[in-house]
C-alpha positions in Angstrom: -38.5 21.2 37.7 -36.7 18.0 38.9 -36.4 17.0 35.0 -35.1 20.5 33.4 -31.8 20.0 34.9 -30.9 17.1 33.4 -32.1 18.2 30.2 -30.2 20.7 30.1 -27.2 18.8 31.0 -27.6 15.9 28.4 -28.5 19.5 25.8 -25.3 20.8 26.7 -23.6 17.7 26.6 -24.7 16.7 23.2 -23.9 20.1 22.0 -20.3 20.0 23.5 -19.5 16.7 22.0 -21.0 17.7 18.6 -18.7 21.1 18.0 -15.5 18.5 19.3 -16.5 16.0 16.5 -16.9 19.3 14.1 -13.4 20.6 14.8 -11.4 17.3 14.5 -13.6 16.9 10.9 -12.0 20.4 10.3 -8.8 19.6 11.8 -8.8 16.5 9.7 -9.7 18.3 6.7 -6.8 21.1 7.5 -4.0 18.1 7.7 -5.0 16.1 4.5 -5.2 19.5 2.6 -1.7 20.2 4.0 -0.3 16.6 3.2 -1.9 16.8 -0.4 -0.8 20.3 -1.0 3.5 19.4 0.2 3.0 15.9 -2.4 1.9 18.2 -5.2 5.5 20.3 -4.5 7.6 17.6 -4.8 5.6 15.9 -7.7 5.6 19.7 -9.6 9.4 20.4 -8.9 10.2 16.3 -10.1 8.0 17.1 -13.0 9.9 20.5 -13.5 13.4 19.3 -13.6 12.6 16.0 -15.4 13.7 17.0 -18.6 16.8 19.6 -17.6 18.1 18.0 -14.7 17.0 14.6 -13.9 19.8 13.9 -11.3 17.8 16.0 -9.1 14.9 13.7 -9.3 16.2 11.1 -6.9 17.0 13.6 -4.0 13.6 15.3 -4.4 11.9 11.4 -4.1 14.4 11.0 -0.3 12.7 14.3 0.2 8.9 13.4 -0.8 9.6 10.3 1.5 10.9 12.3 4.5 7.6 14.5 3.6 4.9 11.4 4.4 7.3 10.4 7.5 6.4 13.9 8.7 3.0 13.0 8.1 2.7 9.3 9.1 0.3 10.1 11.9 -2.3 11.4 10.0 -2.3 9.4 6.9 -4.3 6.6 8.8 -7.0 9.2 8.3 -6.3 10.3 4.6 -9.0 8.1 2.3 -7.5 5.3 -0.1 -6.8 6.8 -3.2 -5.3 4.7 -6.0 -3.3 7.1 -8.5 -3.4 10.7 -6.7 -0.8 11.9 -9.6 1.0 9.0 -9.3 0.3 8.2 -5.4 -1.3 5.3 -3.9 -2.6 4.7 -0.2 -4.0 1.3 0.9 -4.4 0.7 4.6 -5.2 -2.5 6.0 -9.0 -2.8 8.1 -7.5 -2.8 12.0 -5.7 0.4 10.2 -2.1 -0.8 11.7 -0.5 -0.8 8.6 -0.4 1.5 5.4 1.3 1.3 2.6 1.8 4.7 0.4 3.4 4.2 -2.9 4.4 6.3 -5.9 6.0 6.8 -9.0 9.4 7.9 -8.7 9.4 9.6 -12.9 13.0 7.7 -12.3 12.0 5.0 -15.0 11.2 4.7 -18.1 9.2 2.0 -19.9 9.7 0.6 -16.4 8.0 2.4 -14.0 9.9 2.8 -11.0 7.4 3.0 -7.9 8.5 3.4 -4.4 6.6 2.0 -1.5 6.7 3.2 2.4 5.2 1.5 5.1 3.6 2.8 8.0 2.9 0.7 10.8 1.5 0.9 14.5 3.6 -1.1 17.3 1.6 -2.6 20.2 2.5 0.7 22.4 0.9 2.8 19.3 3.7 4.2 18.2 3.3 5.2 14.4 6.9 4.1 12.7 7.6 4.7 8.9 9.9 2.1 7.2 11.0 2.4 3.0 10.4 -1.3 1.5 14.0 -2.0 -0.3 14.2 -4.6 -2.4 17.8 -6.4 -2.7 19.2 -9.7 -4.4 23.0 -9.8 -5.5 22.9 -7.8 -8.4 20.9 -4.8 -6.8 19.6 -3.1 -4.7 15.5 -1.2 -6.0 12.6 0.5 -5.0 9.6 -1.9 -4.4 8.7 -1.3 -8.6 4.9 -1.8 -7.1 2.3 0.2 -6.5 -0.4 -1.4 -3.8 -3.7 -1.3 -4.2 -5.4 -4.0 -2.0 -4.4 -4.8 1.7 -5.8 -7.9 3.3 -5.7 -9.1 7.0 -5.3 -12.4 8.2 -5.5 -13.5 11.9 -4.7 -17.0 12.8 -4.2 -17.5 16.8 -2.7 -14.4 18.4 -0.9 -13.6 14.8 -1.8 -11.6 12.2 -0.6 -11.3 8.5 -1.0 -8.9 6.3 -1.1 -9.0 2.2 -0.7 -6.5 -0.1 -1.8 -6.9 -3.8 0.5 -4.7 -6.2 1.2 -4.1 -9.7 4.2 -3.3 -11.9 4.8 -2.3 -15.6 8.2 -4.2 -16.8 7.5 -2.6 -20.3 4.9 -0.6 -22.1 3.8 -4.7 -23.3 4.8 -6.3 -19.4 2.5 -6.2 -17.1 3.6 -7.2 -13.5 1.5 -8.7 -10.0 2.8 -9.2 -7.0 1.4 -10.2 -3.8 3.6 -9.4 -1.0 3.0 -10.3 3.0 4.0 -8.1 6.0 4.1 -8.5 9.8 4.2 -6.5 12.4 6.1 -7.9 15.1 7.1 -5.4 18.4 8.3 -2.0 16.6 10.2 -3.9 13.8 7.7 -4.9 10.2 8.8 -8.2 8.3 8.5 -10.3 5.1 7.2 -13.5 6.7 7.9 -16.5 3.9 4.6 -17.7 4.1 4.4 -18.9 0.1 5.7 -21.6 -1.7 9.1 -22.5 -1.4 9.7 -20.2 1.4 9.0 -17.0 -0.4 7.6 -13.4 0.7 6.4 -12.5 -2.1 4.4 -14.6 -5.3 5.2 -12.6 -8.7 3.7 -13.4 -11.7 4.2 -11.1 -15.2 2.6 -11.4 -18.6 3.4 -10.5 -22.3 0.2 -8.1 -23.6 1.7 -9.4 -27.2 0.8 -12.6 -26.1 -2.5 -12.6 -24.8 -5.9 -12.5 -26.6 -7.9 -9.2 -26.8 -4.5 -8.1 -24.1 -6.4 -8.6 -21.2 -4.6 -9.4 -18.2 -5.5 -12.4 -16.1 -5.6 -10.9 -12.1 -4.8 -12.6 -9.2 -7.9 -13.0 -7.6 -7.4 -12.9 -3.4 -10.8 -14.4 -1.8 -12.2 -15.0 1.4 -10.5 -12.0 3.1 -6.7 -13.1 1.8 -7.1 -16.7 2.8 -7.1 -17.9 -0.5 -5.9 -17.1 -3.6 -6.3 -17.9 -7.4 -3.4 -17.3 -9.2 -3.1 -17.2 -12.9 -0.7 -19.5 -14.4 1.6 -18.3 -17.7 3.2 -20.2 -19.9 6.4 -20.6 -21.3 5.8 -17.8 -23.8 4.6 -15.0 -20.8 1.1 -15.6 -21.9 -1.8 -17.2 -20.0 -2.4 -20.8 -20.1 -5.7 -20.7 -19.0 -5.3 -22.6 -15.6 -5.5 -21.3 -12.1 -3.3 -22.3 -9.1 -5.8 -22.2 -5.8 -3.6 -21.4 -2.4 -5.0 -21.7 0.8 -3.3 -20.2 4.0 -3.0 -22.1 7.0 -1.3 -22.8 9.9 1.0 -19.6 8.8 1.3 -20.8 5.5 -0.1 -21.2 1.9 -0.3 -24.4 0.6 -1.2 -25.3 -3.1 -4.7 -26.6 -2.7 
């Protein structure tokens, strides 16, 4: 008798903690259909207007932004999906930081792609942040989309790179990697590459490269090195690779 108690406890238990794992799969599922379903508006009505009244295409992208804000709770349990219509979702593996991009139909040969970051501050506060890009001539959307996100910890720091890719042209193909950090509720561009940089960039010529297919940066060893393909003065591939290393907060030329 002494044993049919507890039984029945660790029965009940199990079956308590089983339906609360069933309804937050179900609640899950109910918040990534609802988050899929409000992209697919903004995407439709973009779509809709592209060829009648394009001006309305860059208020309906501050909209579709404002849309994944809304969301940026629950995207850190959407799946990585890389081209949903045009929308890409990366998160990094302590799932602090994710980075949703998207093609903004505001470009032409160029694509235009948008990125957002959504980041976790120590207190766990979710914050949502629109990567601007900005130089004296301009200020632009990102012009990435992100596929890859690696994370690096040296010490008590941690860095974060992001592997993305661009389309200058129907013949240019662009790579970028790009580093983040997350630093109290605020998310930087540390310059940890050469010459002080945030960001390497390299671009290639499809006219110029044999069968056209494009070299990739090749990020190893969980983002702590890096093999970069090296073009030439023409925008085609030379055939060498640059190795960089990260330490000490930095990438060095190895």
């Amino acid at each position: 008798m002494k044993f049919i108690l507890p039984t029945i406890f660790l029965l009940t238990l199990y079956s308590c903690l089983t339906n609360t794992k069933q309804e937050n799969t179900i609640i899950i599922a109910e918040k990534n259909e609802n988050f899929y379903h409000s992209i697919d508006k903004h995407f439709n009505f973009i779509d809709s207007v592209n060829k009648t009244d394009p001006e309305l295409i860059e208020g309906e992208n501050l909209k579709l932004a404002k849309t994944i804000n809304s969301f940026k709770t629950d995207v850190f349990n959407l799946s990585d999906t890389f081209n949903y219509d045009g929308l890409y979702i990366v998160k990094s593996s302590d799932k602090k930081l994710c980075l949703i991009s998207w093609d903004t139909r505001m470009g032409g040969t160029m694509i235009e792609f948008a990125t957002m970051a959504l980041f976790q501050t120590l207190n766990g506060e979710t914050i949502s942040k629109l990567l601007i890009d900005s130089n004296e001539n301009q200020i632009s959307n990102t012009l990435m989309h992100y596929d890859n996100l690696y994370c690096i910890k040296e010490g008590d720091q941690k860095f974060y790179i992001a592997h993305g890719f661009g389309q200058g042209s129907t013949i240019l193909a662009w790579q970028e990697l790009r580093a983040f950090q997350i630093l109290g509720n605020k998310i930087n561009t540390p310059l940890v590459f050469p010459d002080r940089k945030p960001n390497l960039f390299v671009e290639f010529d499809l006219q110029k490269l044999n069968e056209r297919k494009i070299p990739q940066i090749l990020v190893l060893d969980s983002g702590k090195r890096i093999s970069l393909p090296v073009s030439n003065d023409e925008e085609g591939f030379s055939g060498n690779y640059q190795t960089l290393v990260f330490k000490n907060g930095f990438y060095k030329v190895n």
